[in-house]
C-alpha positions in Angstrom: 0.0 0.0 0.0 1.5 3.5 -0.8 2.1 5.9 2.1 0.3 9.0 2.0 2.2 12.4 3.7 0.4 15.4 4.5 2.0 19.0 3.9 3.0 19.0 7.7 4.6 16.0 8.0 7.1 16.6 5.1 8.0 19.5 6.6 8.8 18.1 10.0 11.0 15.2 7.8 12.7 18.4 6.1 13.5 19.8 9.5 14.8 16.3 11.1 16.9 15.7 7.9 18.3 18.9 8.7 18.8 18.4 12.5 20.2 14.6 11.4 22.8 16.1 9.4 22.1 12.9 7.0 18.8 12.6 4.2 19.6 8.6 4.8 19.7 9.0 8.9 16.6 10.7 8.8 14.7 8.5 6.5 16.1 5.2 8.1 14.6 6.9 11.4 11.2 7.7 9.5 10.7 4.4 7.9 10.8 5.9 4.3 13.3 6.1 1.4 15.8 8.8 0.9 15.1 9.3 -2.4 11.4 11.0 -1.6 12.8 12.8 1.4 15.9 14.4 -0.7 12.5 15.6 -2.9 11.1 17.1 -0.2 14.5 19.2 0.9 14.6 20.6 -2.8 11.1 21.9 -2.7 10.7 25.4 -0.8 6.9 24.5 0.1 8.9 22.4 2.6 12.3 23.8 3.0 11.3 26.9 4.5 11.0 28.3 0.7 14.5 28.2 0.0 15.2 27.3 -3.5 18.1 25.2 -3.3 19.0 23.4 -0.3 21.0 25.0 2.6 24.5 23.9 2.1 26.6 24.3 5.6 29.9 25.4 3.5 28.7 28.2 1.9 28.9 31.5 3.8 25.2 33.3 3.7 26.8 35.7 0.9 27.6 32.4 -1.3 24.3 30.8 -0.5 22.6 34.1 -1.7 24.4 34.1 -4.9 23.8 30.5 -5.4 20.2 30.7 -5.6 19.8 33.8 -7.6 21.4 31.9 -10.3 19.6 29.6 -9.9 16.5 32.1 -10.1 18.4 33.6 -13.1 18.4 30.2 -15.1 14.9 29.6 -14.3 13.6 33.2 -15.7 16.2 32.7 -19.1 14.8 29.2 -19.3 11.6 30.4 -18.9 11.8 33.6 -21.3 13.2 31.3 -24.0 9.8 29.0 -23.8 7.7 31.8 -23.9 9.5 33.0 -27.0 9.2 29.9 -28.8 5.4 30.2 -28.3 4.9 33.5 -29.4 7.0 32.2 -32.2 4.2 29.4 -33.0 1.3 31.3 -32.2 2.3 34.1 -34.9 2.8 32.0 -37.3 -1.0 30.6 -37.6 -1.8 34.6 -38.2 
């Protein structure tokens, strides 16, 4: 039978994989697999909205710059789809 998790529940998993120090500590602890958990960590709905996971050996500077390239390469990736369908949508005129 497939596992449900509610909203809150991921969150607390995010928090204790965090606290852990380990993904595979915390979800050995939690009965689940890693793989879901490591999801979870990416996602800023449970992450605490950060949109790439904390990484302990960046300074707060580094970690800045690190997502807003991240941000960055999400707004190109996204300007160059919405190009493309301009591009097709002006072409049945």
């Amino acid at each position: 039978m497939k596992r449900v998790f509610d909203d809150s529940f991921k969150k607390m998993a995010v928090e204790l994989s965090y606290s852990e120090g380990s993904v595979l500590e915390a979800a050995k602890e939690l009965d689940m697999d890693a793989s879901r958990l490591s999801k979870w960590r990416m996602d800023p709905r449970y992450n605490g909205g950060t949109i790439l996971p904390k990484n302990d050996k960046l300074t707060p500077q580094e970690q800045e710059i690190r997502e807003l390239k991240k941000r960055l390469r999400d707004a190109e990736l996204e300007n160059a789809i919405l190009k493309k369908a301009v591009a097709i949508f002006s072409k049945g005129d």
